[in-house]
NUZABA-340786 format. One record per residue: chain; x, y, z of N, C-alpha, C in turn; residue in three letters; residue number from 1. Coordinates in Angstrom, 1 decimal. Layout:
BEGIN
pt kette:A	nx:X	ny:Y	nz:Z	cax:X	cay:Y	caz:Z	cx:X	cy:Y	cz:Z	rest:ALA	nr:NUM
...
REM end
This chain:
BEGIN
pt kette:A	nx:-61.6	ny:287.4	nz:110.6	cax:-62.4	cay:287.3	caz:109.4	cx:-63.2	cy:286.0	cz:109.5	rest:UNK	nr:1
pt kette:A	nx:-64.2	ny:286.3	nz:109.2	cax:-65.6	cay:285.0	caz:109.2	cx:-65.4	cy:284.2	cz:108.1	rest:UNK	nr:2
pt kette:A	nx:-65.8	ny:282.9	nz:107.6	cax:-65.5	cay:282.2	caz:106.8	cx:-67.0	cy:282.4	cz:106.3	rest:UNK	nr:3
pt kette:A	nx:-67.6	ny:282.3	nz:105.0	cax:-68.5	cay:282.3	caz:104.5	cx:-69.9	cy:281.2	cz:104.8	rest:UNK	nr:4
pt kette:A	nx:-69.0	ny:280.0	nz:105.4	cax:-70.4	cay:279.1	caz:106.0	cx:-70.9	cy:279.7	cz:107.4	rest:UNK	nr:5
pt kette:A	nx:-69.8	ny:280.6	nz:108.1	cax:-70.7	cay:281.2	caz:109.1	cx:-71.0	cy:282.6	cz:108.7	rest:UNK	nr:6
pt kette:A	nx:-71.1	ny:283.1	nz:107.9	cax:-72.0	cay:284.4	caz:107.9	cx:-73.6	cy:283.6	cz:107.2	rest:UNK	nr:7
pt kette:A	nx:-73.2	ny:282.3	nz:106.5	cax:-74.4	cay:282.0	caz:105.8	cx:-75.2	cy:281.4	cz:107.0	rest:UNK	nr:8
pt kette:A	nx:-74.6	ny:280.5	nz:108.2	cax:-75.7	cay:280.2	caz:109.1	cx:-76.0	cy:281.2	cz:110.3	rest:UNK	nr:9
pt kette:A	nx:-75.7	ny:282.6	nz:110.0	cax:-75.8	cay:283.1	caz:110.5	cx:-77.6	cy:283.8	cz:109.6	rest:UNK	nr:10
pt kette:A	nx:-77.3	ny:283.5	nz:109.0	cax:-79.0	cay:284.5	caz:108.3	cx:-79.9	cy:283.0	cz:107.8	rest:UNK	nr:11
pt kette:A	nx:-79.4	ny:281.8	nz:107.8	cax:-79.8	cay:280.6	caz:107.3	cx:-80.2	cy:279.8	cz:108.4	rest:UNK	nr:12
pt kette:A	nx:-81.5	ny:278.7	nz:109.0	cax:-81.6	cay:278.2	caz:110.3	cx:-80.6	cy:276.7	cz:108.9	rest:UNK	nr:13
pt kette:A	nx:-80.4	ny:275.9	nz:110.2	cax:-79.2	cay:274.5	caz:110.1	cx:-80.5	cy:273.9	cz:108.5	rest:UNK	nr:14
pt kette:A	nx:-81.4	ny:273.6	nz:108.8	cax:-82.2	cay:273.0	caz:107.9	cx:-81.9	cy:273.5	cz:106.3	rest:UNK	nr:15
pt kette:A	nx:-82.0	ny:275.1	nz:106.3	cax:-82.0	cay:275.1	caz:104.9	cx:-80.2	cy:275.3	cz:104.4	rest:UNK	nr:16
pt kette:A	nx:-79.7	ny:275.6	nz:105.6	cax:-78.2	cay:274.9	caz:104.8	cx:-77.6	cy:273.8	cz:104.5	rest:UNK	nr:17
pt kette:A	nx:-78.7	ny:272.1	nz:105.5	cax:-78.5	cay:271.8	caz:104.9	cx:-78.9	cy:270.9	cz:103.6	rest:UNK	nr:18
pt kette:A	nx:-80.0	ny:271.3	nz:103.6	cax:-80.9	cay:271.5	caz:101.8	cx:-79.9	cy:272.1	cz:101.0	rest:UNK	nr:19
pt kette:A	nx:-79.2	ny:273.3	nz:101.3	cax:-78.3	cay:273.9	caz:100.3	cx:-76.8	cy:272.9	cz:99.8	rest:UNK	nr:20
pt kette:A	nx:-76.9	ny:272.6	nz:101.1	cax:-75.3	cay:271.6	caz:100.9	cx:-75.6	cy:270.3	cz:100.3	rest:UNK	nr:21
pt kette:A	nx:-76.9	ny:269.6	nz:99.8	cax:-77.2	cay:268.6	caz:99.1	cx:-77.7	cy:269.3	cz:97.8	rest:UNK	nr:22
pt kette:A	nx:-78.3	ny:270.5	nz:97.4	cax:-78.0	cay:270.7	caz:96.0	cx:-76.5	cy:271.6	cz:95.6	rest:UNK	nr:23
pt kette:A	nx:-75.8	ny:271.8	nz:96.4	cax:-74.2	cay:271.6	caz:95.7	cx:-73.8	cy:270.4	cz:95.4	rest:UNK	nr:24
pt kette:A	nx:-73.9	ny:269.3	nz:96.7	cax:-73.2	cay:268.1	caz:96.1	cx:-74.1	cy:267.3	cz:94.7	rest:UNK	nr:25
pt kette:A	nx:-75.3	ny:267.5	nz:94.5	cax:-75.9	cay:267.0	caz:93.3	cx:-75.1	cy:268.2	cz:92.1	rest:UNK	nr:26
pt kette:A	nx:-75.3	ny:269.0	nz:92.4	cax:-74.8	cay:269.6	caz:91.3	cx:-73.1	cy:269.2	cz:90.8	rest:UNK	nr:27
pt kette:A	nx:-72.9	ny:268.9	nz:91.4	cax:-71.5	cay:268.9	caz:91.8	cx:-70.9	cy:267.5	cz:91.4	rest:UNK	nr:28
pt kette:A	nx:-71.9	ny:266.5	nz:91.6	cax:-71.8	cay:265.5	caz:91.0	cx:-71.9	cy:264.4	cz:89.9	rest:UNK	nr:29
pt kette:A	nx:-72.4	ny:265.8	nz:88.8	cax:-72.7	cay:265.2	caz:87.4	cx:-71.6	cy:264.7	cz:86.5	rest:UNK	nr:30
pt kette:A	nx:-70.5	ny:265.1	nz:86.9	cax:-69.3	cay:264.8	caz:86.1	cx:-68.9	cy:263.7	cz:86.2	rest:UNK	nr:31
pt kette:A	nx:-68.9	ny:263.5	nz:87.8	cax:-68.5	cay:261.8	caz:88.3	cx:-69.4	cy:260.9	cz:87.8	rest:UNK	nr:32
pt kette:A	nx:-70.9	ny:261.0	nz:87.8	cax:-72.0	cay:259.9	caz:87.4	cx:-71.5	cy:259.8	cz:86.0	rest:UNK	nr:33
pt kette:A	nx:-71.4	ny:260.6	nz:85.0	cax:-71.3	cay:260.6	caz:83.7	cx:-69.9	cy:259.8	cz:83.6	rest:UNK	nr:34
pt kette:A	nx:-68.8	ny:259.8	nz:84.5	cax:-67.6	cay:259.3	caz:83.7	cx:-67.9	cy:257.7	cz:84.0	rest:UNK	nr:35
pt kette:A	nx:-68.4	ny:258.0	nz:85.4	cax:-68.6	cay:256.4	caz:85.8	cx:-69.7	cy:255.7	cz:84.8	rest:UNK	nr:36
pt kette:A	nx:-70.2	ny:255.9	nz:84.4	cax:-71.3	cay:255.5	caz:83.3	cx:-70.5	cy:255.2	cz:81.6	rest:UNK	nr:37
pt kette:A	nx:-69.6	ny:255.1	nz:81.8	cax:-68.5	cay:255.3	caz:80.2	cx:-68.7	cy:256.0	cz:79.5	rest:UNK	nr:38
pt kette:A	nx:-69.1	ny:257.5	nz:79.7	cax:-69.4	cay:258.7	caz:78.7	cx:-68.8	cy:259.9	cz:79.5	rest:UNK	nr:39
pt kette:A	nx:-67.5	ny:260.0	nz:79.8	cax:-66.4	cay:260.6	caz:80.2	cx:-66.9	cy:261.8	cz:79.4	rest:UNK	nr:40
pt kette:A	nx:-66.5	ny:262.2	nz:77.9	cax:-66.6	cay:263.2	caz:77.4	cx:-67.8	cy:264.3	cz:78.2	rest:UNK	nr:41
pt kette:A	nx:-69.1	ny:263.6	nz:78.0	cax:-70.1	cay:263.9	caz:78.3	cx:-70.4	cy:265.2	cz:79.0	rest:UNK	nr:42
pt kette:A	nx:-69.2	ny:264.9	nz:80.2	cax:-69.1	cay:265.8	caz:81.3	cx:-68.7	cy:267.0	cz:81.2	rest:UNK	nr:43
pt kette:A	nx:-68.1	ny:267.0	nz:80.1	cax:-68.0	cay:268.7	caz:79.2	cx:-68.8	cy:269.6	cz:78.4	rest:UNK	nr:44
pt kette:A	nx:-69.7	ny:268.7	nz:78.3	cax:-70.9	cay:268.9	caz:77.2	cx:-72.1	cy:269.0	cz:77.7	rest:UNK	nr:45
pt kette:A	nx:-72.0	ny:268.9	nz:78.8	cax:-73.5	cay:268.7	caz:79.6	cx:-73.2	cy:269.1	cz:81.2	rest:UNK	nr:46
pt kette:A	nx:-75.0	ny:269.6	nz:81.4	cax:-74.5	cay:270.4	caz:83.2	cx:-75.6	cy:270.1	cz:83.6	rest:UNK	nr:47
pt kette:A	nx:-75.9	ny:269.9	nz:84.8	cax:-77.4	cay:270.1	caz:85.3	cx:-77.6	cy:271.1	cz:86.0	rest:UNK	nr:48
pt kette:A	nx:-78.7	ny:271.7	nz:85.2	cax:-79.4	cay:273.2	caz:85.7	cx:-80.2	cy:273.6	cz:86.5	rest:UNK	nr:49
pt kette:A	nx:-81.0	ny:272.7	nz:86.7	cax:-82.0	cay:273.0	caz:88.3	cx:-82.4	cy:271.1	cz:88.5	rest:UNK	nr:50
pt kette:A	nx:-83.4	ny:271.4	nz:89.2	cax:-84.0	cay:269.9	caz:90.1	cx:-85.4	cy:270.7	cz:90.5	rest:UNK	nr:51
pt kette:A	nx:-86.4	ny:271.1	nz:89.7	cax:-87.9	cay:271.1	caz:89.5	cx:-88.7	cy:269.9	cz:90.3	rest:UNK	nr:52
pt kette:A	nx:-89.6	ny:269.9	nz:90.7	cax:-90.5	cay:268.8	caz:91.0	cx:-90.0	cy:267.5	cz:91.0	rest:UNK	nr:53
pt kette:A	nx:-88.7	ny:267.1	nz:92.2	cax:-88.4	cay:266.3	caz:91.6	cx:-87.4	cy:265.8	cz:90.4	rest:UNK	nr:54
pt kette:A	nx:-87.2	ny:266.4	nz:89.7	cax:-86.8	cay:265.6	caz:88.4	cx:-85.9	cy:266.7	cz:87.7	rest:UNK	nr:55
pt kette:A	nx:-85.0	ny:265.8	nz:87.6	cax:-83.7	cay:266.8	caz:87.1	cx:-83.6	cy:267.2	cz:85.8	rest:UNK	nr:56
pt kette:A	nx:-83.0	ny:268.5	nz:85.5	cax:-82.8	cay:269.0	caz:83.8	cx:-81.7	cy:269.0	cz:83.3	rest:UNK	nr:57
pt kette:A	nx:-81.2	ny:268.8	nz:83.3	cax:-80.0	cay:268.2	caz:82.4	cx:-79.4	cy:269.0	cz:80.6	rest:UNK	nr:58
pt kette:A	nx:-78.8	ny:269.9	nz:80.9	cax:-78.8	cay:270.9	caz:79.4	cx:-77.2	cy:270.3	cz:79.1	rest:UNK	nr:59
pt kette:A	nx:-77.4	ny:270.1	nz:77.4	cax:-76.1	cay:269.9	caz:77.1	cx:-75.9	cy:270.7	cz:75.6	rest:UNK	nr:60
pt kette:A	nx:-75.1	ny:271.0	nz:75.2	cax:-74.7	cay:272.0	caz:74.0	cx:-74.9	cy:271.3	cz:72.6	rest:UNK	nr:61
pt kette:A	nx:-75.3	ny:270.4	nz:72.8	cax:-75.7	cay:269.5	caz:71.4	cx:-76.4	cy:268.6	cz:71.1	rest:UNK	nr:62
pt kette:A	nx:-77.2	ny:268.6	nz:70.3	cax:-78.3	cay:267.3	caz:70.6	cx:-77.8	cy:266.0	cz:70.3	rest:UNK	nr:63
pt kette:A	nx:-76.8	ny:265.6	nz:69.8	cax:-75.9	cay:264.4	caz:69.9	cx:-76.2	cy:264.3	cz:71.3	rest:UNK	nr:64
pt kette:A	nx:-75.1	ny:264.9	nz:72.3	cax:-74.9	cay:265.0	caz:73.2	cx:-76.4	cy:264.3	cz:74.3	rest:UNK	nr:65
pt kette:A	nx:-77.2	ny:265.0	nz:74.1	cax:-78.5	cay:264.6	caz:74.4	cx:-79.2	cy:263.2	cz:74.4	rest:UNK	nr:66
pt kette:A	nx:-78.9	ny:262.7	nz:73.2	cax:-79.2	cay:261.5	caz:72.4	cx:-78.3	cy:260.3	cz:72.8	rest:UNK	nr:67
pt kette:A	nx:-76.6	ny:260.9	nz:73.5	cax:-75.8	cay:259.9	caz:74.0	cx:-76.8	cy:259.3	cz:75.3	rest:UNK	nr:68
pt kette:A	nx:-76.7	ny:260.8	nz:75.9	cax:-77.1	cay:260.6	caz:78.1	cx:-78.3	cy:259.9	cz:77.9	rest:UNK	nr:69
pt kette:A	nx:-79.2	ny:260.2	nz:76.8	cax:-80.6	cay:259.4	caz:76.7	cx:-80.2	cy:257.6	cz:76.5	rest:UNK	nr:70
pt kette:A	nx:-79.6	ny:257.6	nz:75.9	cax:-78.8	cay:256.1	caz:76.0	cx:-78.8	cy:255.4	cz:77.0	rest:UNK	nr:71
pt kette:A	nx:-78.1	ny:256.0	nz:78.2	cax:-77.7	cay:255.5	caz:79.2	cx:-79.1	cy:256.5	cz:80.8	rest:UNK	nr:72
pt kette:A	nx:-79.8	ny:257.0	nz:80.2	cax:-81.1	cay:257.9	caz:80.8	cx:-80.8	cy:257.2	cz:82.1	rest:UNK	nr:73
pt kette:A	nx:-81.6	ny:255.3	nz:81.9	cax:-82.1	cay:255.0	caz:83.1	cx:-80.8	cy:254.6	cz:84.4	rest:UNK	nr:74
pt kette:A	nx:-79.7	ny:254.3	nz:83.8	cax:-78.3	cay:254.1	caz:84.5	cx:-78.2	cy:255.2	cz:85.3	rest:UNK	nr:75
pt kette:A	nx:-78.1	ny:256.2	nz:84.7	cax:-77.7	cay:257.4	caz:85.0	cx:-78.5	cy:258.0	cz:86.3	rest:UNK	nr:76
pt kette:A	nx:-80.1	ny:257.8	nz:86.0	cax:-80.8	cay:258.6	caz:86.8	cx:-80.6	cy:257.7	cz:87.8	rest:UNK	nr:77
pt kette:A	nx:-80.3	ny:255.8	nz:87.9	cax:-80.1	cay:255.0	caz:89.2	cx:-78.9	cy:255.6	cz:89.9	rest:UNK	nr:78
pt kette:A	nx:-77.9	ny:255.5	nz:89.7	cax:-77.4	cay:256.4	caz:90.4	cx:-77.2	cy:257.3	cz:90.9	rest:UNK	nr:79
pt kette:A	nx:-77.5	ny:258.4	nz:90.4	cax:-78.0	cay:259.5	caz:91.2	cx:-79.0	cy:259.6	cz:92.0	rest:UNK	nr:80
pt kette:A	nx:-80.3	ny:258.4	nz:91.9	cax:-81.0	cay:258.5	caz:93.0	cx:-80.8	cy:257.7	cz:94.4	rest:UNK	nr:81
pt kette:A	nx:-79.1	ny:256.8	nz:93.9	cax:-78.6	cay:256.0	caz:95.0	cx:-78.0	cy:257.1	cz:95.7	rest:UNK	nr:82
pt kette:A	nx:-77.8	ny:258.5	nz:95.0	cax:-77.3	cay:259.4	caz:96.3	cx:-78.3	cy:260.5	cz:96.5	rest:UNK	nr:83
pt kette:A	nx:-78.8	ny:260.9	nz:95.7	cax:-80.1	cay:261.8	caz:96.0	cx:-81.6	cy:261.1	cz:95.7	rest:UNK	nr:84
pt kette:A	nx:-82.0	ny:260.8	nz:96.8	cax:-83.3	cay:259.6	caz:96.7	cx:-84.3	cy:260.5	cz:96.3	rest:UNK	nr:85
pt kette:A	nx:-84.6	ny:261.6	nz:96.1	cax:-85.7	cay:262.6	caz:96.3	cx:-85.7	cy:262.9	cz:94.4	rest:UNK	nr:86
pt kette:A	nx:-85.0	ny:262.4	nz:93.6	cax:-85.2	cay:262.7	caz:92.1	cx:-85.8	cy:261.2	cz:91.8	rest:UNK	nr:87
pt kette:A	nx:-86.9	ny:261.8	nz:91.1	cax:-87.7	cay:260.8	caz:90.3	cx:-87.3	cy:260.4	cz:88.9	rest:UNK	nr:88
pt kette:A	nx:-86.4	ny:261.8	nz:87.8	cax:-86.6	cay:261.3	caz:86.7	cx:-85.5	cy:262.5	cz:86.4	rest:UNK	nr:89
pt kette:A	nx:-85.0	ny:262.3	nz:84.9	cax:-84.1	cay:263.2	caz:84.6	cx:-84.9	cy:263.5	cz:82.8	rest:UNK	nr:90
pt kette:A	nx:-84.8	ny:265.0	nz:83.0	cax:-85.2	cay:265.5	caz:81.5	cx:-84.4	cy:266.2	cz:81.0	rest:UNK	nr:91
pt kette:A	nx:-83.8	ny:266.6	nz:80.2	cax:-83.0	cay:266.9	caz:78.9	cx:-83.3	cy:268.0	cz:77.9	rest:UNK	nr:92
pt kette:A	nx:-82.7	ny:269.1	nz:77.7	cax:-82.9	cay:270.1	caz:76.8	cx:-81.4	cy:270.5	cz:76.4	rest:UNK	nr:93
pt kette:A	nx:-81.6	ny:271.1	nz:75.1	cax:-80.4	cay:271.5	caz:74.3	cx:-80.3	cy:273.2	cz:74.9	rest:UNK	nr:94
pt kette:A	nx:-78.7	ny:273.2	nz:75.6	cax:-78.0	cay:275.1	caz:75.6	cx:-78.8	cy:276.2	cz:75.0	rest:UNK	nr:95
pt kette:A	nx:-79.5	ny:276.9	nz:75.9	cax:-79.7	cay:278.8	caz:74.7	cx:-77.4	cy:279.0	cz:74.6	rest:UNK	nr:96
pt kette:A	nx:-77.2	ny:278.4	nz:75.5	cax:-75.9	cay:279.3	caz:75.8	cx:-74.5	cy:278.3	cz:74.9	rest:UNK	nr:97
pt kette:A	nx:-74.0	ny:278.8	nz:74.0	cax:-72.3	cay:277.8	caz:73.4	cx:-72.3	cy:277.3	cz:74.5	rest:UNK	nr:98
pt kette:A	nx:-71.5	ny:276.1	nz:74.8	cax:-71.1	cay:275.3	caz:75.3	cx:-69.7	cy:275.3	cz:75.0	rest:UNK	nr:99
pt kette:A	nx:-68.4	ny:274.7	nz:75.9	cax:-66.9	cay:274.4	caz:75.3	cx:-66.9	cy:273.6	cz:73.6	rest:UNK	nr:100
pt kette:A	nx:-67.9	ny:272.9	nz:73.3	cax:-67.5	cay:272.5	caz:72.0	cx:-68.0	cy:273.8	cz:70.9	rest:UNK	nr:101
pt kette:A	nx:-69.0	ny:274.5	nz:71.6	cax:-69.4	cay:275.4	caz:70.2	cx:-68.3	cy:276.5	cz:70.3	rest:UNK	nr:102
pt kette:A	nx:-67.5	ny:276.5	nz:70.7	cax:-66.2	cay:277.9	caz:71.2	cx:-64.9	cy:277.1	cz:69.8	rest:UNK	nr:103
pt kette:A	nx:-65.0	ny:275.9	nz:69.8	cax:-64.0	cay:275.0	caz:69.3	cx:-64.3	cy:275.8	cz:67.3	rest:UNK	nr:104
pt kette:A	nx:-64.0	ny:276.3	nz:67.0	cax:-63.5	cay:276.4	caz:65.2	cx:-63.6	cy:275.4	cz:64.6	rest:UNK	nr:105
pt kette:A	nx:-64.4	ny:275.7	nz:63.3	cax:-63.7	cay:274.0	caz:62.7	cx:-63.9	cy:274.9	cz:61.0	rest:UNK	nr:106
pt kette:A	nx:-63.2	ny:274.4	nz:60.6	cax:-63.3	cay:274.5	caz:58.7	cx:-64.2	cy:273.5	cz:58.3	rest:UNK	nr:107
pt kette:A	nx:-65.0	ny:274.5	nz:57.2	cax:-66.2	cay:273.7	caz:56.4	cx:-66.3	cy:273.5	cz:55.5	rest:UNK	nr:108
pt kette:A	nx:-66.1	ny:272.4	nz:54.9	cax:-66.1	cay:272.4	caz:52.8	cx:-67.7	cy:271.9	cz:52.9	rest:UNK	nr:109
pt kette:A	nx:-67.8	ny:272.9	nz:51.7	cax:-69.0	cay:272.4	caz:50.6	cx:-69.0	cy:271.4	cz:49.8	rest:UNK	nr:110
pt kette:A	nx:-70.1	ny:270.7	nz:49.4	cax:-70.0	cay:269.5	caz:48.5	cx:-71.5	cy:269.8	cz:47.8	rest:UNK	nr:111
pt kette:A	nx:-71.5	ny:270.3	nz:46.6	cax:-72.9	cay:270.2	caz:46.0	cx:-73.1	cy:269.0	cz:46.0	rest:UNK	nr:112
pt kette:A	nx:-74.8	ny:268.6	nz:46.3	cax:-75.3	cay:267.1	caz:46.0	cx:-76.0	cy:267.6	cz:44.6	rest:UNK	nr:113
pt kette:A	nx:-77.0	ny:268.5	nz:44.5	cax:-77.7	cay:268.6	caz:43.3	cx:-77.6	cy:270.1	cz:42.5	rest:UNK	nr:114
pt kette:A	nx:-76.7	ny:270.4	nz:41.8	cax:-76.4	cay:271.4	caz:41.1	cx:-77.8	cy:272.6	cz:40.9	rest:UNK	nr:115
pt kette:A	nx:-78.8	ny:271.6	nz:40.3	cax:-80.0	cay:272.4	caz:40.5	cx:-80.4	cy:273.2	cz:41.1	rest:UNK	nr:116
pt kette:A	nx:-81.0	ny:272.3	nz:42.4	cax:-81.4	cay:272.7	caz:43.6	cx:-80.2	cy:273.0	cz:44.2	rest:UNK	nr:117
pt kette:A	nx:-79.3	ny:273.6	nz:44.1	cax:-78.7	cay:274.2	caz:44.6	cx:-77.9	cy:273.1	cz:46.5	rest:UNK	nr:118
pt kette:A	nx:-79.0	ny:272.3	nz:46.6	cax:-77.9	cay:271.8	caz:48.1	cx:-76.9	cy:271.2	cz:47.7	rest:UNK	nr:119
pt kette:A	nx:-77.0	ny:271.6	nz:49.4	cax:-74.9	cay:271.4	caz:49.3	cx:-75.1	cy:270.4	cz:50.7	rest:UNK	nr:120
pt kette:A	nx:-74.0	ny:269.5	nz:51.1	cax:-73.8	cay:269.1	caz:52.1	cx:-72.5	cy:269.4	cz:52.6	rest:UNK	nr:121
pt kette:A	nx:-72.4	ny:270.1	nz:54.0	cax:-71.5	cay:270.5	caz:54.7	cx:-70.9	cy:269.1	cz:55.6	rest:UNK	nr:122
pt kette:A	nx:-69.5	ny:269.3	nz:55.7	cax:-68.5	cay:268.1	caz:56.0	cx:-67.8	cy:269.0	cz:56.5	rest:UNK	nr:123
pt kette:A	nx:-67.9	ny:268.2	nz:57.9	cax:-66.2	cay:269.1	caz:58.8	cx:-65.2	cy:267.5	cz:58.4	rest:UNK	nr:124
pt kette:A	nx:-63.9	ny:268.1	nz:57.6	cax:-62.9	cay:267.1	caz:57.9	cx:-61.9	cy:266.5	cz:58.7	rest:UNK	nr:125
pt kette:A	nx:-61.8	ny:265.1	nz:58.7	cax:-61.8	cay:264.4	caz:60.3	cx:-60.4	cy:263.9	cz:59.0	rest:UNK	nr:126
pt kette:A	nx:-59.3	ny:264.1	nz:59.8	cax:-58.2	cay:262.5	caz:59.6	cx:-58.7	cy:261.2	cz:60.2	rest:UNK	nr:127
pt kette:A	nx:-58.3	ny:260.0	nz:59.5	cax:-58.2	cay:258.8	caz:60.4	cx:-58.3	cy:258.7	cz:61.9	rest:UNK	nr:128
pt kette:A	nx:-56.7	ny:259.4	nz:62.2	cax:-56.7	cay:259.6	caz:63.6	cx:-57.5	cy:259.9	cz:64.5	rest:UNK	nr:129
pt kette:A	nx:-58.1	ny:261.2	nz:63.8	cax:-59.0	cay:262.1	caz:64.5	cx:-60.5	cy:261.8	cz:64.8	rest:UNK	nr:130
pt kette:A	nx:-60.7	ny:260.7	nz:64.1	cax:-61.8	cay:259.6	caz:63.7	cx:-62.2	cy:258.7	cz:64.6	rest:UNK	nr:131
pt kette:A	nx:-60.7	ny:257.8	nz:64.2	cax:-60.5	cay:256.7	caz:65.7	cx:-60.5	cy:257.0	cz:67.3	rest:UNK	nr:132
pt kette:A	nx:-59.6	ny:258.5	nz:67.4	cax:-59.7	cay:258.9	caz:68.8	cx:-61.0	cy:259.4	cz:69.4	rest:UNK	nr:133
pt kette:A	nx:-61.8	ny:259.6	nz:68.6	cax:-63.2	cay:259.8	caz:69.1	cx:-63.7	cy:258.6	cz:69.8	rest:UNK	nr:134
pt kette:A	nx:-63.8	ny:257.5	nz:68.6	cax:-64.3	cay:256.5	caz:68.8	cx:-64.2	cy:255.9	cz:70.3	rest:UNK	nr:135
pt kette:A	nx:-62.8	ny:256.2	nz:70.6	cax:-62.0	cay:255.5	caz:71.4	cx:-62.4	cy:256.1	cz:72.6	rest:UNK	nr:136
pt kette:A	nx:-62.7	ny:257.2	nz:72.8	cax:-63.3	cay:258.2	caz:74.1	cx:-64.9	cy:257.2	cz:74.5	rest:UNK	nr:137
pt kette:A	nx:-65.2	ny:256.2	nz:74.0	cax:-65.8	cay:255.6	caz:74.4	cx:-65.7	cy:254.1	cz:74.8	rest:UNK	nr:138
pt kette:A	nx:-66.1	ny:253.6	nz:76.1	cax:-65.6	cay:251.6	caz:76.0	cx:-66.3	cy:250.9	cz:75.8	rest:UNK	nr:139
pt kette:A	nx:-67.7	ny:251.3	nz:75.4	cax:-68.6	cay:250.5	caz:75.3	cx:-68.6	cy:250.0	cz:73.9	rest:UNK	nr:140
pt kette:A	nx:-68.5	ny:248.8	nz:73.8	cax:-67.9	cay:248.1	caz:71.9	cx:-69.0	cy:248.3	cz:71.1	rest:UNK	nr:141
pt kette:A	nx:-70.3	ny:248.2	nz:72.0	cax:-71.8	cay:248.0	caz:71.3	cx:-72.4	cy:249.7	cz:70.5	rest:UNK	nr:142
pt kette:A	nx:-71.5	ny:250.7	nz:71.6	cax:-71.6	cay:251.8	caz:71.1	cx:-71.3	cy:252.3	cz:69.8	rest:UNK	nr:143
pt kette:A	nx:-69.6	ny:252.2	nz:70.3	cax:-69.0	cay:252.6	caz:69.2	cx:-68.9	cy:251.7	cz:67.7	rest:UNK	nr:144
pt kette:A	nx:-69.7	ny:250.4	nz:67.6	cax:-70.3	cay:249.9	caz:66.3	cx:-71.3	cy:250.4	cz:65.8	rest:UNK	nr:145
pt kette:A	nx:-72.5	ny:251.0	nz:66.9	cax:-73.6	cay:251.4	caz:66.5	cx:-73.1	cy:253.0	cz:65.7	rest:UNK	nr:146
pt kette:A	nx:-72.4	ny:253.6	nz:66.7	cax:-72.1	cay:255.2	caz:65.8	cx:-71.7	cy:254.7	cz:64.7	rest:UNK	nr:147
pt kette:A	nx:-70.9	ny:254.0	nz:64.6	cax:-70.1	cay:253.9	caz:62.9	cx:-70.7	cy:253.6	cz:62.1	rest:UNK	nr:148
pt kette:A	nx:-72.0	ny:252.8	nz:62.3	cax:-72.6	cay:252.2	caz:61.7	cx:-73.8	cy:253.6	cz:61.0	rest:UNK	nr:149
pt kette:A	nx:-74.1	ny:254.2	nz:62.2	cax:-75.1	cay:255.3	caz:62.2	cx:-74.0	cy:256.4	cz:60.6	rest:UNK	nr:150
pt kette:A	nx:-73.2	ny:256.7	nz:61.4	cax:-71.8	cay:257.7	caz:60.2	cx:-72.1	cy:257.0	cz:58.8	rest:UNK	nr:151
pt kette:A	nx:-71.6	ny:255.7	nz:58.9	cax:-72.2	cay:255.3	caz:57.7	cx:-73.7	cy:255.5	cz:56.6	rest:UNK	nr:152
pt kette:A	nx:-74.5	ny:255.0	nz:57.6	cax:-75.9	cay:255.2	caz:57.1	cx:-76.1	cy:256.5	cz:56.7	rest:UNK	nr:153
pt kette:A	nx:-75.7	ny:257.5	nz:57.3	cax:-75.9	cay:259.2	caz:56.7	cx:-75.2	cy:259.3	cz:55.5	rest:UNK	nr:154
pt kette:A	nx:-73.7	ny:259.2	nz:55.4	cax:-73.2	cay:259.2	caz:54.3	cx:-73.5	cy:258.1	cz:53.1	rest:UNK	nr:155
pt kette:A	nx:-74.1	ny:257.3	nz:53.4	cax:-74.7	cay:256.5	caz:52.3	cx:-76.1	cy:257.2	cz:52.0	rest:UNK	nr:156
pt kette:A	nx:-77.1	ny:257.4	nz:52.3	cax:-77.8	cay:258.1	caz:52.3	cx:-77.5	cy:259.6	cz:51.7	rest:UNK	nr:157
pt kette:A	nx:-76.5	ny:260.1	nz:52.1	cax:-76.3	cay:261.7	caz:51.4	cx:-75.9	cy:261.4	cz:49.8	rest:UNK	nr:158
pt kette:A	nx:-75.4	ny:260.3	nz:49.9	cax:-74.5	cay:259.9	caz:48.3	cx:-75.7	cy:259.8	cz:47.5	rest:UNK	nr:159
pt kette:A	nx:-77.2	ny:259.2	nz:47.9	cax:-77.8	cay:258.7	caz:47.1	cx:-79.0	cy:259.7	cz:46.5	rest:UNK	nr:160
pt kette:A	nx:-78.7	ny:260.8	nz:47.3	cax:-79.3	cay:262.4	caz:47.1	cx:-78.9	cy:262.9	cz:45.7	rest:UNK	nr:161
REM end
């Protein structure tokens, strides 16, 4: 029985396997960049999809999500060009496809803001815990003040609707 790397250099010359065998290990390696960068979660929520002209696409199932990796964009893309020298730049688009967090359920209460008009603002309910342990999936102190701070600002803002 042939093992699958030789039936493939069998119809493949050495060159494009191994071209092939460096976009597995790029692909392959977005989970590690992302944890080593302190956005562990990240790596659940995000995949990279092709390597276009150069320059990587990066799809993640939520525009949070997006708005995190953009944070840390230029960190991220240094690294990966310390192992793949041939990417110039990394671009970013939100899933056509659920991702593991959109599979996740959550219960939704309504809160009328203006009886009139009719809106409502929708609130997934978090416990304390459930609050803090988020928080805490991240190490960066500068971060996790800025979210809270950000959480705040919406809910102050929704109140004044």
């Amino acid at each position: 029985m042939k093992k699958a790397g030789e039936l493939l250099s069998f119809f493949f010359d050495e060159k494009t396997l191994d071209k092939a065998q460096g976009y597995s290990e790029l692909f392959a390696s977005w989970a590690s960049v992302v944890k080593a960068h302190r956005i562990p979660a990240a790596a659940d929520h995000s995949r990279i999809v092709e390597l276009e002209r150069h320059v990587l696409l990066i799809e993640a199932d939520h525009p949070g999500w997006i708005q995190l990796l953009q944070t840390k964009q230029r960190e991220l893309l240094r690294a990966l060009q310390s192992r793949f020298p041939d990417i110039t730049g990394i671009s970013f688009r939100l899933s056509r496809k659920p991702g593991p967090a959109a599979a996740v359920q959550r219960e939704v209460r309504e809160y009328p803001l203006d009886p009139e008009q009719g809106s409502v603002l929708k609130e997934t309910p978090q416990s304390q815990e459930q609050e803090s342990a988020l928080y805490d999936t991240f190490e960066d102190l500068e971060l996790k003040e800025t979210l809270k701070q950000l959480k705040q600002g919406i809910m102050d803002r929704n109140k004044m609707r």
